[in-house]
Structure formats: structure tokens, C-alpha cells
C-alpha positions in Angstrom: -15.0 7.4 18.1 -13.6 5.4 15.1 -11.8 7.2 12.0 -12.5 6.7 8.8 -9.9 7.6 5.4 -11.1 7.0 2.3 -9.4 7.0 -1.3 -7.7 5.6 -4.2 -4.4 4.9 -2.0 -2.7 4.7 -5.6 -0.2 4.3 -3.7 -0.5 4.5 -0.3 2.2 7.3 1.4 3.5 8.9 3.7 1.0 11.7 3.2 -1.6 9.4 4.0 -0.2 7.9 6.8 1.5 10.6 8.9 -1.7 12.5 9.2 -3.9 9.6 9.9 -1.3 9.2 12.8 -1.8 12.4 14.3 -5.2 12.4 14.1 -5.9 9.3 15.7 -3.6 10.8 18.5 -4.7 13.9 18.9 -8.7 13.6 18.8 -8.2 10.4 20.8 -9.8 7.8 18.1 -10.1 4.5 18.7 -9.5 3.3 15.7 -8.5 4.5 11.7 -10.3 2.8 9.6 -9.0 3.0 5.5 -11.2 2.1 3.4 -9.5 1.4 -0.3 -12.4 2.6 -2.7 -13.7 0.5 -5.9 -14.4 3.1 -8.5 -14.1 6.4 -7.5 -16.9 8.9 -8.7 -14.6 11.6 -9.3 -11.4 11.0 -10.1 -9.5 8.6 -13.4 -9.3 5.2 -13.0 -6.7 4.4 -10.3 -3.6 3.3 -11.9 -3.2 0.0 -10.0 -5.6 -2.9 -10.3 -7.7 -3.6 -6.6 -5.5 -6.4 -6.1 -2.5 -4.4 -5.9 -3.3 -1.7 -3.8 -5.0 -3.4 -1.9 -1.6 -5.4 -1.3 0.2 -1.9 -0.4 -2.2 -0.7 2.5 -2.4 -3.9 4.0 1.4 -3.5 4.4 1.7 0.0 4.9 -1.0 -0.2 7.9 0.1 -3.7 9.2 2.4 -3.4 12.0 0.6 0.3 13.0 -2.0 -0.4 16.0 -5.0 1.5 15.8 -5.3 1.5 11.9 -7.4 -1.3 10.5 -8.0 -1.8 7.0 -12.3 -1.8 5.8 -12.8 -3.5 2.5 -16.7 -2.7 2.2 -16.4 -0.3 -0.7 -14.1 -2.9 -2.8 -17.2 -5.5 -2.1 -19.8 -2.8 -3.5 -20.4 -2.9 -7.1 -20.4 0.4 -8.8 -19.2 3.8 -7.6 -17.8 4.0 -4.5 -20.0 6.7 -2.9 -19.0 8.3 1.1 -22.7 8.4 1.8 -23.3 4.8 1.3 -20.2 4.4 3.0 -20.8 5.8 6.1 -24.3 4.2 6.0 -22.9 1.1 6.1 -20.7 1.7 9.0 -23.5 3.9 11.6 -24.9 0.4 10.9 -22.0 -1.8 12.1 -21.0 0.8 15.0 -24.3 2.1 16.9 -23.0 3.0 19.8 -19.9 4.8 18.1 -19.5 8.0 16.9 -18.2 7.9 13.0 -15.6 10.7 12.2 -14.5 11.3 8.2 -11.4 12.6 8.3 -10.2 14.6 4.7 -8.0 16.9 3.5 -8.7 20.6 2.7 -8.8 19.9 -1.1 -11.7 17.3 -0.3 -13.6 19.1 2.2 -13.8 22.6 0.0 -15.3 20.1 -3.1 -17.9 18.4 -0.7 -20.9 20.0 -2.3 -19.7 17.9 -5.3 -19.9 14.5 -3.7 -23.1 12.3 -3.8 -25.8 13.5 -1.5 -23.3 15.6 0.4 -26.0 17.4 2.2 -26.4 13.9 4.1 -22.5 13.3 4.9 -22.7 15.8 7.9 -26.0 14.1 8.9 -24.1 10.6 8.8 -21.0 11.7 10.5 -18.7 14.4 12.0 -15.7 15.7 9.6 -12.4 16.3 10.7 -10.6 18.5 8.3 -6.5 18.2 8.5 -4.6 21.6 7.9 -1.6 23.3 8.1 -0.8 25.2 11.4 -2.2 28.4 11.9 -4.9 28.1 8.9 -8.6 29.3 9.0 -11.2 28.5 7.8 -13.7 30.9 5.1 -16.7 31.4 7.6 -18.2 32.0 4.8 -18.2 28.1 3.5 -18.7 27.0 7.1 -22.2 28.6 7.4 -22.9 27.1 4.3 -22.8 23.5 5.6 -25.2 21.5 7.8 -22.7 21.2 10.1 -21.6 23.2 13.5 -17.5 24.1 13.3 -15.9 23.1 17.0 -12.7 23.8 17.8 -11.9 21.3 20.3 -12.1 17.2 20.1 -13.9 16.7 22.8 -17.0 18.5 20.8 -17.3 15.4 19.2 -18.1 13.6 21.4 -21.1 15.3 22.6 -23.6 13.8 20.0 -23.2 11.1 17.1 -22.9 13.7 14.1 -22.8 16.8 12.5 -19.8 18.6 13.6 -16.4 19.7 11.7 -13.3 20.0 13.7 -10.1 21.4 11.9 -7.1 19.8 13.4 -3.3 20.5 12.3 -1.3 17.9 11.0 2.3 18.1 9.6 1.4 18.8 5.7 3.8 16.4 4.1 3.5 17.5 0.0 3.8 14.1 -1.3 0.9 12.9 -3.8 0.1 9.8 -5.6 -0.1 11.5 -8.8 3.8 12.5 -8.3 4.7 9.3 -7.5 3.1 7.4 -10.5 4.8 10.8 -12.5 8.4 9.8 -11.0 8.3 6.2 -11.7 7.1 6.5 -15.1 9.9 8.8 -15.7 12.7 5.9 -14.0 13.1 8.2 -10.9 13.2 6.5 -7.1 10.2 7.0 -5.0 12.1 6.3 -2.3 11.5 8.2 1.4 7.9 9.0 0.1 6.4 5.8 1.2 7.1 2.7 3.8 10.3 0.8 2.4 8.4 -2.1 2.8 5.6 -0.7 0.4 7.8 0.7 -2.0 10.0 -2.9 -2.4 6.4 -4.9 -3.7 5.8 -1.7 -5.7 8.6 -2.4 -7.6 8.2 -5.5 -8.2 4.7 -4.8 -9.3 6.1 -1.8 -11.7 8.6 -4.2 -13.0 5.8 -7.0 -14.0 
């Protein structure tokens, strides 16, 4: 099974990473696959040019096995769009079962992405939470999806199934970060060293 992140990464952080960790651990993916988008359909334009972030995961994901950076939405023109997405990759991985893993946030807004009736159809979701949450049944019942509460359920066929799985919720956002640098404050301990040294340099130029 291969994992797939999506986003702005504006910048990549801790709150991306430490999750995407556990996940890959805990389901038993083979892979994490991040996938930096373009233009995204619902949010400002990021803050730092393609180039740049692009810079920042590369070094944030670098030295982690099992995470693999996917450039296919920065080689799309136009909006970067999950359904075309994840078209792309049931194309490149047949024989592999594709999971989208998102946050809570995400997942309750999904009936305000792009053809979301077809993400489910595409690939299963795995939904990171805080311990001991639940999930409305009501929103569940909702979706073309079956809800499965262990990771082996996904194995079982190619799509179509949600699985919530606890991660440690680290409340560290991008939007906080770009906030505390334009204010002169240290974004230190919120992202890789490493990643926050070229940020800096980037800030500065």
C-alpha cells in the first residue's frame, strides 16, 4: 500500500511530518508519497514560490526512508485537483493499493473538493485524529465509502474504505509560522533545523 500527503507544505513541519511517520508505521505502508501541489483550488496563493518549497520537503523528507517526494501536481498546469491526482498514480501503481491520508479539517470539507464523490472510488482515506475521537456516523453514512477500524481492511480490495488512525496531534500550522516570522519571532522547534536554516536564508532574500 503506498501513502500519499498532499498540500501547500508552506512550509513543510513537524505537523506534517510526525504524523506521516506514524502512519506509515502503524498501517504498515510501503511508502509516503508527498506530493507539493501547484495551485491549490481552495486555499490563497502559497506564500513561497514552487522553487522554494519545493527546496524545503526535499530536505525535510531526505534522510527519512519510506517518504519519497511526487512532483506530478507541480508538472500539471492549472489547479491542483486530488482526483486527477490519484488518477494519475492508480495508473503508475496497478497492483498497489493507493491510500490518501488527511487531516480531520480536510476530510469533514471533502464534499467541497473536485469530484469528491470519485476520491473514495479512486482510493481509501486514512483520517489522522486525536486519541480517543469518533467519528459523526452521521457524515460517515454519507460517504461512498465503508469506515474500518483496523489496517488490515485495507488491504482487502483496492479502494473505498476510510480508516481513522491516532497520531500525536502536534498544533503547529503553516499559517502560524509565516505569522511568527513576519512578526521577527523564531520558528525554531516547529520544523527540521535543517529546513528552517534555508528558510532563513530564503526570508532574508
Amino acid at each position: 500500500m503506498i501513502g500519499v500527503l498532499g498540500g501547500t507544505f508552506d512550509p513543510v513541519h513537524f505537523g506534517h511530518l510526525r504524523p506521516a511517520l506514524e502512519v506509515m508505521q502503524a498501517v504498515g505502508l510501503e511508502q509516503v508519497r508527498f506530493l507539493p501541489n501547484r495551485i491549490p483550488p481552495h486555499r490563497e496563493t502559497p506564500w513561497l514560490n514552487v522553487e522554494n518549497r519545493l527546496e524545503l520537503l526535499k530536505t525535510a523528507i531526505d534522510d527519512q526512508p519510506g517518504f519519497e517526494l511526487d512532483q506530478r501536481e507541480l508538472q500539471r498546469e492549472g489547479h491542483s485537483y486530488m482526483v486527477d491526482t490519484l488518477e494519475s498514480l492508480r495508473a503508475d501503481f496497478p497492483s498497489h493499493s493507493v491510500c490518501l491520508v488527511l487531516g480531520m479539517d480536510a476530510f469533514l470539507g471533502l464534499k467541497q473538493w473536485h469530484q469528491w464523490q470519485r476520491v473514495p472510488e479512486l482510493c481509501h482515506l486514512i483520517v489522522t485524529t486525536r486519541p480517543g475521537f469518533e467519528m459523526p456516523g452521521d457524515f460517515i453514512q454519507q460517504l461512498p465509502a465503508t469506515l474500518v477500524t483496523k489496517a488490515s481492511g485495507l488491504s482487502e480490495v483496492a479502494a473505498g474504505r476510510i480508516l481513522l488512525q491516532s497520531v500525536t496531534q502536534l498544533d503547529i500550522s503553516a499559517s502560524h509560522i509565516r505569522a511568527m516570522l513576519a512578526q521577527g519571532q523564531s520558528v525554531r522547534y516547529l520544523l527540521p533545523d535543517e529546513v528552517n536554516n534555508k528558510l532563513m536564508k530564503m526570508v532574508k532574500n
